[in-house]
SEMAR-338496 format. One record per residue (C-alpha): z, x, y. Coordinates in Angstrom, 1 decimal, always signed. Last residue first. Layout:
<rs>
{z = Z&x = X&y = Y}
...
</rs>
This chain:
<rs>
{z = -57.2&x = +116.1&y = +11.6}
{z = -59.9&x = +116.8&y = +14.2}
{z = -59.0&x = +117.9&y = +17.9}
{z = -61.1&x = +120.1&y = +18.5}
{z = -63.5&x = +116.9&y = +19.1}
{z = -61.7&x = +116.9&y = +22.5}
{z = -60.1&x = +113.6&y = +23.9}
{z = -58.6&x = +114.8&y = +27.2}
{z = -61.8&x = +113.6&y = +29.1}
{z = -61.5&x = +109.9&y = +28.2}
{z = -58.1&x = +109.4&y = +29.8}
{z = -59.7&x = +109.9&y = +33.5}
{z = -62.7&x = +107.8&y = +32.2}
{z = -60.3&x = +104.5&y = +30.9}
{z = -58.4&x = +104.7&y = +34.5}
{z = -61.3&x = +104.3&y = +36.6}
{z = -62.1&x = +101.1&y = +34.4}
{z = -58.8&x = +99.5&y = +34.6}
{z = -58.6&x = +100.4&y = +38.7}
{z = -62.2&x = +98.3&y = +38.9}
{z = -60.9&x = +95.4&y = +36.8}
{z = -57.5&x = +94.4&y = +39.0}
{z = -59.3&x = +94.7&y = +42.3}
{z = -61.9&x = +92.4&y = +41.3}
{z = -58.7&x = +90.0&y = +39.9}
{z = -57.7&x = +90.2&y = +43.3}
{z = -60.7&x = +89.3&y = +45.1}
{z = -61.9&x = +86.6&y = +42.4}
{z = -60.7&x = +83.4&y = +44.4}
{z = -61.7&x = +80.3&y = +42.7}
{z = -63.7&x = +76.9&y = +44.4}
{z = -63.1&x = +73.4&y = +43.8}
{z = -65.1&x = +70.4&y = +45.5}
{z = -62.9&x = +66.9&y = +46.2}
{z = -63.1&x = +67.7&y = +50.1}
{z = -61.8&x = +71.0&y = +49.8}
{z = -59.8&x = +72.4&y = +46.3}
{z = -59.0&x = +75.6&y = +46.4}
{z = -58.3&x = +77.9&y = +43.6}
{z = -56.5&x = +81.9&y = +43.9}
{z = -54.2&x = +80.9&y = +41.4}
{z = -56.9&x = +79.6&y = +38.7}
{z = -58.3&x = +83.4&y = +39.3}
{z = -55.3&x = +84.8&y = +39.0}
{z = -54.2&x = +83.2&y = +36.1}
{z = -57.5&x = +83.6&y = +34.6}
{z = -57.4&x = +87.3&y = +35.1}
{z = -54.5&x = +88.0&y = +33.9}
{z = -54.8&x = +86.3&y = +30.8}
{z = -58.4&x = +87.5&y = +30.0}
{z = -57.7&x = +91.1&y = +30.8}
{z = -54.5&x = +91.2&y = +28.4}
{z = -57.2&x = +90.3&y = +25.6}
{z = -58.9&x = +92.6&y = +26.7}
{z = -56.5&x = +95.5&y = +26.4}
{z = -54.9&x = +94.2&y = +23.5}
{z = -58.7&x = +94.0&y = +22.2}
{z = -58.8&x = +98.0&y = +22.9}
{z = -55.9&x = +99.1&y = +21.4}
{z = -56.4&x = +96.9&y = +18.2}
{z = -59.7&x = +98.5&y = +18.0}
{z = -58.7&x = +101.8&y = +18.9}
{z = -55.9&x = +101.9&y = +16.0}
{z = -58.2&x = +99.7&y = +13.4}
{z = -60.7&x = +102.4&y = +13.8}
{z = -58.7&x = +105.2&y = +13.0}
{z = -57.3&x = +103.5&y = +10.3}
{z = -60.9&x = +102.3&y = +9.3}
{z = -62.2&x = +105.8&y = +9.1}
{z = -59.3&x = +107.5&y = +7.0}
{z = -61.5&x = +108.7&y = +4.2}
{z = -64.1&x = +110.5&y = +6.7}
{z = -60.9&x = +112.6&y = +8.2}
{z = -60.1&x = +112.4&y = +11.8}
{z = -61.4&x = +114.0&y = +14.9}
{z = -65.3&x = +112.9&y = +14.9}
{z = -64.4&x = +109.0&y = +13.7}
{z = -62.1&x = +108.2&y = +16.8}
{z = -65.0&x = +109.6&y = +19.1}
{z = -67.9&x = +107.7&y = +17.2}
{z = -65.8&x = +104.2&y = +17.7}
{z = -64.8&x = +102.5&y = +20.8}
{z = -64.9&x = +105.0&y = +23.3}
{z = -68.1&x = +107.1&y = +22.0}
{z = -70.1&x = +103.8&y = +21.3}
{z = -68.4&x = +101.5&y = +23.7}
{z = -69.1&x = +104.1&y = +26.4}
{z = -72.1&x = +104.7&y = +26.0}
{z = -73.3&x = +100.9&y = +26.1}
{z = -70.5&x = +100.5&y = +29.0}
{z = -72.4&x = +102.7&y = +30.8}
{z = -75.8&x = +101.4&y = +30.1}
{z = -74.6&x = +97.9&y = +30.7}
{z = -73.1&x = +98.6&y = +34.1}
{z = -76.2&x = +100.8&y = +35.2}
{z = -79.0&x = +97.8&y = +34.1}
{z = -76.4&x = +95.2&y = +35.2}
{z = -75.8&x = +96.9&y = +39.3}
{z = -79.7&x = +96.9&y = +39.0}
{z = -79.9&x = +93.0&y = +38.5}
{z = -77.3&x = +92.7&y = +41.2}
{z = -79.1&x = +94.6&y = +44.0}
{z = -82.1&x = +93.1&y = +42.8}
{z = -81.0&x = +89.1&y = +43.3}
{z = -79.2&x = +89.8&y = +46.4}
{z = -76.1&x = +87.4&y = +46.4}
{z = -73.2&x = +90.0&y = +48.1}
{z = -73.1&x = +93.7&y = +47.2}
{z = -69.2&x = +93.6&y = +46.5}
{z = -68.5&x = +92.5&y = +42.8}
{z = -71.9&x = +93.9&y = +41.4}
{z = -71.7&x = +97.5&y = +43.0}
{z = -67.9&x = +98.1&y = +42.5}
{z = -69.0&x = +97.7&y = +38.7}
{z = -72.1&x = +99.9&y = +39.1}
{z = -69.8&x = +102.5&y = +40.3}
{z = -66.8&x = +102.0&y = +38.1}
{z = -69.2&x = +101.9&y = +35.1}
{z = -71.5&x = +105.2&y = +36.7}
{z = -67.5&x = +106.6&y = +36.3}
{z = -67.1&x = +106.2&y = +33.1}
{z = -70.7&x = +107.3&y = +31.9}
{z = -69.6&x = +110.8&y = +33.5}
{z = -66.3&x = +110.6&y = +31.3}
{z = -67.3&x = +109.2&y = +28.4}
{z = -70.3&x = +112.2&y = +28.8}
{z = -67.8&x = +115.1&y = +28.8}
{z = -65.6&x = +113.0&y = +26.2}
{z = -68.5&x = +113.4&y = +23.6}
{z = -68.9&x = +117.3&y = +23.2}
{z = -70.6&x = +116.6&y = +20.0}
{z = -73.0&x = +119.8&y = +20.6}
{z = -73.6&x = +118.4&y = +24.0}
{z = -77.6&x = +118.4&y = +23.7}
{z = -78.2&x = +117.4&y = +19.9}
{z = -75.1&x = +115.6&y = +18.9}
{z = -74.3&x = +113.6&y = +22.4}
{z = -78.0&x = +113.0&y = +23.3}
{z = -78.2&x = +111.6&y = +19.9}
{z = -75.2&x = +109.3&y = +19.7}
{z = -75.9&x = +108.3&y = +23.0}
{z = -79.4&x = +107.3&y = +23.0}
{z = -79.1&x = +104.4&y = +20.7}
{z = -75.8&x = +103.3&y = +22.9}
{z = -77.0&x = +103.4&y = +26.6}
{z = -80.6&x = +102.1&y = +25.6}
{z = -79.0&x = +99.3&y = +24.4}
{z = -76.4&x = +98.6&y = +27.0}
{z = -79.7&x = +97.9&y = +28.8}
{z = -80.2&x = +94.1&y = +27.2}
{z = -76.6&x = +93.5&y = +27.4}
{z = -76.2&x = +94.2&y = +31.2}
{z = -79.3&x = +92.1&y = +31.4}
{z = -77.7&x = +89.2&y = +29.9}
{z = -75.5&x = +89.2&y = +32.9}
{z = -78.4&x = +88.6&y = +35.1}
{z = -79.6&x = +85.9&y = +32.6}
{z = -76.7&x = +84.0&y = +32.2}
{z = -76.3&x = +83.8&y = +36.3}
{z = -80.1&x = +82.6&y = +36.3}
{z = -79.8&x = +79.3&y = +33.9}
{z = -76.3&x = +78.6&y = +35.3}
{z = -77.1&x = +78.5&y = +39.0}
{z = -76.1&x = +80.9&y = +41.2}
{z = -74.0&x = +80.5&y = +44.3}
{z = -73.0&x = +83.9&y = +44.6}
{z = -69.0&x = +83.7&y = +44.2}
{z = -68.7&x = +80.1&y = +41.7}
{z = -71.8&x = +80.6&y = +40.1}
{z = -71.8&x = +84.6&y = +39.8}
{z = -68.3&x = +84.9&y = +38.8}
{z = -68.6&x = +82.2&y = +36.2}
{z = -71.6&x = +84.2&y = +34.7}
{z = -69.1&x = +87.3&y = +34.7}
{z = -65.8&x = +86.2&y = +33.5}
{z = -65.9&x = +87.2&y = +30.1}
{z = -68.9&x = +89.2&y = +30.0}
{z = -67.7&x = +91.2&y = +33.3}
{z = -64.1&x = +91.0&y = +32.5}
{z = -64.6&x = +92.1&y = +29.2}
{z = -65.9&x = +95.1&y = +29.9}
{z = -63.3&x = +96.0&y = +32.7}
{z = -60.8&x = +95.6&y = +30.2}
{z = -62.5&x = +97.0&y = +27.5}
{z = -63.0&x = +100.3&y = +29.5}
{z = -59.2&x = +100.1&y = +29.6}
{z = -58.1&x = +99.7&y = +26.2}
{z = -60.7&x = +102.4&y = +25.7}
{z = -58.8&x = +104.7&y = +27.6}
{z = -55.6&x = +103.7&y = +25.6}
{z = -57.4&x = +103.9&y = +22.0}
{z = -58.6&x = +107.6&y = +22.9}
{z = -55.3&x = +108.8&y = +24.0}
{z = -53.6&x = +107.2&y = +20.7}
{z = -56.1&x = +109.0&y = +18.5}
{z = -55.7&x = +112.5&y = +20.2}
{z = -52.0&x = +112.2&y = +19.5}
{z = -52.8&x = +112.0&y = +15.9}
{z = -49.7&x = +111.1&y = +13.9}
{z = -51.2&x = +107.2&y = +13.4}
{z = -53.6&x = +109.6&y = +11.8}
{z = -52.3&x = +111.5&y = +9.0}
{z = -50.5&x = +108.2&y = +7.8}
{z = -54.6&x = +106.9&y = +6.9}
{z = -54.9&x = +110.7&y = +5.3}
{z = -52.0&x = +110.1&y = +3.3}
{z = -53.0&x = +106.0&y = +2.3}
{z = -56.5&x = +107.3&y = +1.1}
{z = -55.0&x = +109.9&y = -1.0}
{z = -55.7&x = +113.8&y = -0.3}
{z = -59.1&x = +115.8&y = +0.4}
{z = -60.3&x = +115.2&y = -3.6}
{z = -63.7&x = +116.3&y = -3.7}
{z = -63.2&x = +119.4&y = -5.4}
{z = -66.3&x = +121.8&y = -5.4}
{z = -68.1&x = +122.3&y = -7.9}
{z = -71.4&x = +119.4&y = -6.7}
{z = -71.6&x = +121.6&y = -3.4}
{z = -70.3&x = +120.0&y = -0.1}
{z = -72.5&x = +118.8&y = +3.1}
{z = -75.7&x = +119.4&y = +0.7}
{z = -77.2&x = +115.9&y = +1.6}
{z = -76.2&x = +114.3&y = -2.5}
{z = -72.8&x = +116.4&y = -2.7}
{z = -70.9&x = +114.9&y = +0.4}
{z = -72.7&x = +111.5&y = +0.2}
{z = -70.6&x = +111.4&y = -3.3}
{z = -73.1&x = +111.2&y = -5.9}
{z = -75.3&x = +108.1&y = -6.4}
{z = -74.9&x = +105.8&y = -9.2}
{z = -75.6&x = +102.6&y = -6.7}
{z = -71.4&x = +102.5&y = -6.9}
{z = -71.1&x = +106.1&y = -6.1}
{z = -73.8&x = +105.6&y = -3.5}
{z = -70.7&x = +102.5&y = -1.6}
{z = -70.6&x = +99.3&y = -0.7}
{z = -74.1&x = +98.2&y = -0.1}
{z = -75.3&x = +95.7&y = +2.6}
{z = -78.8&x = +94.2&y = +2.0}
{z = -78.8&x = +90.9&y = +0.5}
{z = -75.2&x = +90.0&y = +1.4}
{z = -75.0&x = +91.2&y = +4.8}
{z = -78.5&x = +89.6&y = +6.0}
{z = -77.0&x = +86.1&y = +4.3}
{z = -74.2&x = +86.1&y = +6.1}
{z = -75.9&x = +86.7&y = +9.4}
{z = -78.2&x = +84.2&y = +9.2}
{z = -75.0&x = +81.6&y = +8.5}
{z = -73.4&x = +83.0&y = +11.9}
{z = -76.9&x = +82.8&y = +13.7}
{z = -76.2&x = +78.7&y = +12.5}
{z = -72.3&x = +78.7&y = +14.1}
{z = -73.4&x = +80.2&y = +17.4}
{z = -76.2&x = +77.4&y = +17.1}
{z = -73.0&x = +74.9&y = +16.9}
{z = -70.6&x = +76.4&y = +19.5}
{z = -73.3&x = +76.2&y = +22.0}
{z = -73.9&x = +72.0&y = +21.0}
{z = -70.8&x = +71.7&y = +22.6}
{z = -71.9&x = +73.2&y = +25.5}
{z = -74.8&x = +70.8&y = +26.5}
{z = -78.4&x = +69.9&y = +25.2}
{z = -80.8&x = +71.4&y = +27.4}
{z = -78.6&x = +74.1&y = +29.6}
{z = -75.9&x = +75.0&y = +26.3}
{z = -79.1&x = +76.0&y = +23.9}
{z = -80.6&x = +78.1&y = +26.8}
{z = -76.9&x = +79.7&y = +27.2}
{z = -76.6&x = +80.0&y = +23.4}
{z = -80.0&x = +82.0&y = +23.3}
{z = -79.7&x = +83.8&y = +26.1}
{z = -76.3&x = +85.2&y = +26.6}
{z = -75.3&x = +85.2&y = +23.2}
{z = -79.0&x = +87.2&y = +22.2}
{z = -77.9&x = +89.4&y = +24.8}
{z = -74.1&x = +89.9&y = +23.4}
{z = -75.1&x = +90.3&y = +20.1}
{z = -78.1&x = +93.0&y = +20.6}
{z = -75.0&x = +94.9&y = +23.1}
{z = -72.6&x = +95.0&y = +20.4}
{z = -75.4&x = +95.7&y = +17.8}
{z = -76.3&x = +98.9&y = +19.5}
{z = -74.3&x = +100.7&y = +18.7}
{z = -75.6&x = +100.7&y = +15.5}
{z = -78.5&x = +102.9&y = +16.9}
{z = -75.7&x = +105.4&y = +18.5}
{z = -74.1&x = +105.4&y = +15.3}
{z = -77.2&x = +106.4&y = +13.6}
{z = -77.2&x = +109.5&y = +16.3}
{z = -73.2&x = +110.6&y = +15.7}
{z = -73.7&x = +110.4&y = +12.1}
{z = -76.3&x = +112.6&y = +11.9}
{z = -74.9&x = +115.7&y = +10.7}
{z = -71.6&x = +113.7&y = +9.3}
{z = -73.7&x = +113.1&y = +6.6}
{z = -75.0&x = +109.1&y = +6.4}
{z = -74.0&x = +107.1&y = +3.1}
{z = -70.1&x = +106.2&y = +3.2}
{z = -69.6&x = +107.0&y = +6.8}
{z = -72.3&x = +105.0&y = +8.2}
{z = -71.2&x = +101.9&y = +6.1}
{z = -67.5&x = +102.4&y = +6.9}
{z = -69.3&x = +101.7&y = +10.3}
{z = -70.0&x = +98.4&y = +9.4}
{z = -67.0&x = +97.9&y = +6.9}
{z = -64.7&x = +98.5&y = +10.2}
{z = -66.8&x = +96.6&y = +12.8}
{z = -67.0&x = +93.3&y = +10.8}
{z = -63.8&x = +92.2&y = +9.7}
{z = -62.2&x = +91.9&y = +13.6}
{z = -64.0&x = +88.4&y = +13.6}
{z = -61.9&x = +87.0&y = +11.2}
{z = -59.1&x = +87.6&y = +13.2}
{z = -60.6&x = +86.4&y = +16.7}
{z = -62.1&x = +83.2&y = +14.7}
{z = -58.9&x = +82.0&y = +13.6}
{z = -57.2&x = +82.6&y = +17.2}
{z = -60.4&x = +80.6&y = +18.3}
{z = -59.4&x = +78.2&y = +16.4}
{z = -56.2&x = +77.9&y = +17.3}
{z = -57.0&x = +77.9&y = +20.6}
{z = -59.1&x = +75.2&y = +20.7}
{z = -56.8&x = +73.1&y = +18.8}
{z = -53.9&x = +73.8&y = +21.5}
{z = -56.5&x = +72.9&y = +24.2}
{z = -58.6&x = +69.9&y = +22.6}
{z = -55.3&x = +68.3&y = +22.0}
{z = -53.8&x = +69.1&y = +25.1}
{z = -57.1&x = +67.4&y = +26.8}
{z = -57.0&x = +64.3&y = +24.9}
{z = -59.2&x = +64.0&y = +21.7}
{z = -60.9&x = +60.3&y = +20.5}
{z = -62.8&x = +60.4&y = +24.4}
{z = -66.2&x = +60.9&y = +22.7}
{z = -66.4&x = +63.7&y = +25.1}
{z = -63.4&x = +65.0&y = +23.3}
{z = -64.5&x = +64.7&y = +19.8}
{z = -67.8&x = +66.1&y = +21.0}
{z = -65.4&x = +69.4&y = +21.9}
{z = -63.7&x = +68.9&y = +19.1}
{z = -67.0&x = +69.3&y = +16.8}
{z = -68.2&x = +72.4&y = +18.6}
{z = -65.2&x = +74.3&y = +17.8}
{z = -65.2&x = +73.3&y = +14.4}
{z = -69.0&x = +75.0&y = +14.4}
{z = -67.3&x = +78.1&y = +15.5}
{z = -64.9&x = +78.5&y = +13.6}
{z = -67.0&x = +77.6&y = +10.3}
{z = -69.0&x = +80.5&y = +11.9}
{z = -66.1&x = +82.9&y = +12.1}
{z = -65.0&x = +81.9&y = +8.5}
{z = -68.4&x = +82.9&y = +7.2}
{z = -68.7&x = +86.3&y = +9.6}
{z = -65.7&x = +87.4&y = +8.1}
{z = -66.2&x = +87.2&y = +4.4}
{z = -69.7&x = +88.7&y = +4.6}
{z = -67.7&x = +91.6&y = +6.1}
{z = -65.7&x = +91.6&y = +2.9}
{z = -68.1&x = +91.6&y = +0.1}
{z = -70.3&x = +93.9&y = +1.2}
{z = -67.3&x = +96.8&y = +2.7}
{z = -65.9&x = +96.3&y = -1.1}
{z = -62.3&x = +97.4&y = +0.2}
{z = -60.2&x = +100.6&y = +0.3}
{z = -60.8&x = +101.7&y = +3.6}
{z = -61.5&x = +98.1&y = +5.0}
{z = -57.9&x = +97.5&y = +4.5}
{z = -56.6&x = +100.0&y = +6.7}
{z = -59.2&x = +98.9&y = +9.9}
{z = -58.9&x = +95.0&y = +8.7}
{z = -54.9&x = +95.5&y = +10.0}
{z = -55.2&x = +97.0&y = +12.7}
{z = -58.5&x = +95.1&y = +14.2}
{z = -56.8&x = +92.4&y = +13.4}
{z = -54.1&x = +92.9&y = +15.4}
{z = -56.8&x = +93.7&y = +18.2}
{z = -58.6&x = +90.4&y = +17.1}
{z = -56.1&x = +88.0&y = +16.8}
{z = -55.3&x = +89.2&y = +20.4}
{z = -58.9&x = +88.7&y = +21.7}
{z = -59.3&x = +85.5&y = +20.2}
{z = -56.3&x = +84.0&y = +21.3}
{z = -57.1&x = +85.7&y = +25.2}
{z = -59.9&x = +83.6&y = +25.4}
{z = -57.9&x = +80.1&y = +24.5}
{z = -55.6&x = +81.6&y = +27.4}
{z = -57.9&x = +82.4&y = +29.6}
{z = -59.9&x = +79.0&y = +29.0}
{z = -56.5&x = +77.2&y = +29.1}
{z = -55.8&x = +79.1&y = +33.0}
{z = -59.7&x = +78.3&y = +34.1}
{z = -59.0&x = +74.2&y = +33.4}
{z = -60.3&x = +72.3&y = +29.8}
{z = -62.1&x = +69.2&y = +29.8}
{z = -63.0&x = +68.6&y = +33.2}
{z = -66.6&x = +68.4&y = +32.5}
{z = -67.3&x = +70.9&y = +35.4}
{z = -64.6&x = +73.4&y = +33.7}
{z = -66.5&x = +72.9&y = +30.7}
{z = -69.8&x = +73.0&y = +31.5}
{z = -68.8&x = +76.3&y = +33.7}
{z = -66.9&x = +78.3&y = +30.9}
{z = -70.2&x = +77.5&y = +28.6}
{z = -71.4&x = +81.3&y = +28.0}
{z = -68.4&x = +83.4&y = +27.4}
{z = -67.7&x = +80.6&y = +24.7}
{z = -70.1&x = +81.7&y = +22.9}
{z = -68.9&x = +85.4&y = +23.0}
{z = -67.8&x = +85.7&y = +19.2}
{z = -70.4&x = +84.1&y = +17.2}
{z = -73.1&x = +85.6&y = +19.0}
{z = -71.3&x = +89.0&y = +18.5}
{z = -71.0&x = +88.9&y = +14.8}
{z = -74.7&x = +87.6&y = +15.0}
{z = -75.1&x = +91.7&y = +16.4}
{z = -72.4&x = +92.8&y = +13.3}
{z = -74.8&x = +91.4&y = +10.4}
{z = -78.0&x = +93.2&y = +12.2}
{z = -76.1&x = +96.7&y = +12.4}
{z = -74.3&x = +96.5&y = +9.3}
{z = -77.2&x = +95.0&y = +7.7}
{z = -79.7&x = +97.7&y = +9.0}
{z = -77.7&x = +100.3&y = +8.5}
{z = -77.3&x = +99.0&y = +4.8}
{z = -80.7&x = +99.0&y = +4.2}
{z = -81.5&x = +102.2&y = +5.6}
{z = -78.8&x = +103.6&y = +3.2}
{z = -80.2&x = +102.1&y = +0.2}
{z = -83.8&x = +103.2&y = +0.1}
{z = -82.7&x = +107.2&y = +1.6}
{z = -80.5&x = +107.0&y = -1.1}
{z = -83.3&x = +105.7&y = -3.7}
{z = -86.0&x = +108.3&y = -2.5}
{z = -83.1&x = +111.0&y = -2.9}
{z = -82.6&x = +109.8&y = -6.7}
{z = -86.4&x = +109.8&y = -7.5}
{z = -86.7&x = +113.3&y = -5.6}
{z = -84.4&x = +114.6&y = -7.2}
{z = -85.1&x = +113.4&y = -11.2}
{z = -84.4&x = +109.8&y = -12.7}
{z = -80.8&x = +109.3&y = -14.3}
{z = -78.6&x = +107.8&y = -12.1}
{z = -75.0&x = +108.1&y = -12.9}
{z = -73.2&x = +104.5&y = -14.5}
{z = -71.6&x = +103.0&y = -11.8}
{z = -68.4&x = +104.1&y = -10.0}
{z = -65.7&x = +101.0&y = -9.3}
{z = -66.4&x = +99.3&y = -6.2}
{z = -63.9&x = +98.8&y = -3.0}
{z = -61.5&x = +95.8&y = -4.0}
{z = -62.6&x = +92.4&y = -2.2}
{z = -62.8&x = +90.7&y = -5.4}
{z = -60.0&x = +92.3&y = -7.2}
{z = -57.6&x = +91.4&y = -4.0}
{z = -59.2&x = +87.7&y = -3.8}
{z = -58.3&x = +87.4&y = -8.1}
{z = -61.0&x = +87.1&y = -10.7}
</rs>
C-alpha cells in the first residue's frame, strides 16, 4: 500500500441493512464518537503545541537560549503551521480524516520528545547554544507542520456527520478543544516544568501526544458512507434520497473559494485576533514574571485561566449564534472583539493586583473563545460549500498562523530590544510590544463585521 492510498478518503461500504431506527441509532453512535475524538485528539494537539509557551523563563534563566532565538524558534512553528494550514486544508478534503490526523499528532509528539532530549543534551554541556538553537528550531518547524493536520480532519468531522442545522452549536463544543489544550498546557506541563525542570516539559507534552493518538484511532471515523450510512445530506432530511448529490468536483468548489472575497476578509481579521492571542499565551506568563513580579507557579495559573473560560466562550457560541442571531456570526465577532481589546488593555496596564488580572483572563479568554470559534473556523465554513471545508480552512488558518507567527518575531525583537541589564539582573521592556498587540486586536473586530453569511458560495 502506498502513503497516498493510505491516507486516501474511504471508499463506500457495503449499505446498511437493519431498519430506521437501527441505522439512525448507529449514526447518532458514530458521530458522537467522532466529535469526541476530534474534539479530545485536537485538545492534546494543543499540549503538544504550546509547551514551550510554558518554560520561556527556565530557559532564559538557564541561559540556554535568549528572548530573540525563543521568538524566532516560536515563530518556526507558527509559520510551518500557517503554510501548513494551506496545504493540510486541500488535502484533508480528499483524505481518510482517521488516518491522517492520527498522523500529525505522532510526528508532533516525536517533536516534542526530541525537543526534550537537546535540551538535556545541552545541560549535559555535549550541545552548544547555536546547536541547541538551529536544532530547536528545526524541530519545532517540524512540529508547526505536522501540527496544522489536526484542525482540518477535526472539523471535516463535523461536516461529514452533523447537518448544517447544528453545526454551528457542535462547533461551539469543539471549540472548545483550543482552549481544553491550552489549560491542560498551562497546568499540567507548567507543574511538570516547576518539580522536575523544562526539559522534562517537552517530554509529558510528548506522552499526552501518545494519548491522543490512541483517542483518534479508536474513535474517529472517516466518513457515514464508509460506516454504510447515506450521505449526511439524505440520512437528517437536509436533501431527499432523489436528488443529485453531485454539487461539482472537490478541486471546483476548492478553486470556488480562493475566489471568495468574503474568505480573504475573514482570514485577515483573524490574522489579527491571532496576533493578539498569541501574544498573551505566547508571551503572557513571561510578561507576568518579568512586569508583575510573579512567580512561575502563579503567572501559569493566571494565564491558564484565560484557557479555562475560553470554554464557556466557545461551547456557547455556536449555539447562542444559531438559535438567537439566526447565524448572524460577525455581529457577535465584533462585540466579542472589542470585550478582547478591553480585557486586553485591562491585563497589560492594571498593575500586579491579583483580581484585577484574574478577571482581565476570565473576559480575554471568553472573547478570544468566541472569537476563535467564529474567526477561526465556523464563519469560513457558513459561506462556502460543505465539500470545500478544508480549503476554506487552510486559507484562514494559514492567514491566521502568518499573523502569529509574525507576532512572535516582532515581539521578541522588541522585547529583547527593550532589555536592561543592572547590576548582573536582566529585565525586558513590553511597552511597545503592548502597543503593538492592542492595535492587532482592534483591527481583527473592525474586519470581522463585513463578513456576512449572505455571502455563501
Amino acid at each position: 500500500m502506498s502513503i497516498l492510498s493510505f491516507f486516501r478518503k474511504s471508499e463506500p461500504s457495503a449499505p446498511f441493512t437493519g431498519d430506521d431506527a437501527a441505522r439512525m441509532k448507529l449514526y447518532k453512535k458514530l458521530r458522537f464518537q467522532s466529535f469526541i475524538a476530534g474534539t479530545v485528539g485536537y485538545s492534546l494537539y494543543y499540549v503538544c503545541r504550546t509547551s514551550l509557551n510554558v518554560v520561556k523563563k527556565p530557559i532564559l534563566e538557564s541561559g540556554a537560549l535568549d528572548a530573540t532565538q525563543l521568538g524566532i524558534i516560536g515563530s518556526a512553528l507558527l509559520f510551518a503551521y500557517a503554510i501548513g494550514k494551506f496545504v493540510n486544508g486541500f488535502l484533508s478534503d480528499h483524505s481518510n480524516i482517521k488516518r491522517f490526523m492520527a498522523a500529525g499528532l505522532c510526528v508532533s509528539a516525536v517533536a516534542n520528545l526530541l525537543v526534550g532530549a537537546l535540551g538535556f543534551a545541552n545541560g549535559g554541556g555535549m550541545v552548544g547554544n547555536m546547536t541547541l538553537f538551529i536544532a530547536f528550531a528545526v524541530m519545532w518547524g517540524v512540529n508547526g507542520w505536522s501540527q496544522s493536520m489536526g484542525a482540518p480532519p477535526a472539523i471535516i468531522a463535523l461536516s461529514r456527520w452533523y447537518p448544517l442545522s447544528k453545526r454551528g452549536t457542535y462547533y461551539g463544543f469543539f471549540s472548545a478543544s483550543h482552549n481544553l489544550g491550552e489549560f491542560l498546557s498551562f497546568l499540567f506541563v507548567g507543574a511538570v516544568v516547576g518539580i522536575f525542570g523544562w526539559q522534562w516539559g517537552f517530554v509529558g507534552s510528548s506522552l499526552a501526544g501518545v494519548l491522543g493518538v490512541l483517542v483518534i484511532v479508536f474513535l474517529l471515523h472517516d466518513t457515514p458512507e464508509s460506516k454504510g450510512l447515506p450521505p449526511i445530506e439524505v440520512l437528517t432530511g437536509e436533501e431527499a434520497p432523489e436528488q443529485n448529490h453531485n454539487h461539482g468536483s472537490t478541486s471546483e468548489l476548492q478553486r470556488s473559494v480562493i475566489r471568495n472575497p468574503f474568505v480573504w476578509v475573514l482570514a485577515l481579521s483573524s490574522a489579527f485576533m491571532y496576533v493578539s492571542r498569541y501574544a498573551i499565551n505566547g508571551w503572557g506568563v513571561l510578561f507576568l514574571q518579568e512586569v508583575k513580579g510573579y512567580s512561575l507557579a502563579t503567572a501559569t495559573q493566571v494565564i491558564s485561566v484565560n484557557a479555562l473560560l475560553g470554554i464557556v466562550g466557545t461551547v456557547f457560541s455556536g449555539w447562542l449564534s444559531d438559535t438567537l442571531f439566526h447565524g448572524r456570526r460577525n455581529v457577535l465577532a465584533f462585540g466579542f472583539g472589542v470585550l478582547n481589546t478591553i480585557a486586553l488593555c485591562l491585563f497589560l496596564y492594571s498593575g500586579d493586583s491579583m483580581f484585577v488580572n484574574l478577571l482581565s483572563m476570565v473576559l480575554f479568554g471568553m472573547a478570544i473563545g468566541v472569537l476563535i470559534c467564529f474567526l477561526g473556523g465556523l464563519m469560513a465554513i457558513d459561506i462556502v460549500p460543505r465539500e470545500a471545508t478544508g480549503a476554506a480552512l487552510g486559507i484562514v488558518g494559514m492567514a491566521s498562523y502568518v499573523g502569529a507567527g509574525l507576532q512572535d518575531i516582532v515581539s521578541g525583537w522588541l522585547i529583547n530590544s527593550g532589555k536592561t541589564v543592572t547590576d548582573g539582573v536582566t529585565t525586558y521592556d513590553f511597552d511597545t510590544a503592548i502597543i503593538f498587540w492592542i492595535a492587532a486586536s482592534a483591527l481583527s473586530f473592525i474586519l470581522a463585521l463585513f463578513v456576512s453569511k449572505r455571502a455563501h458560495a
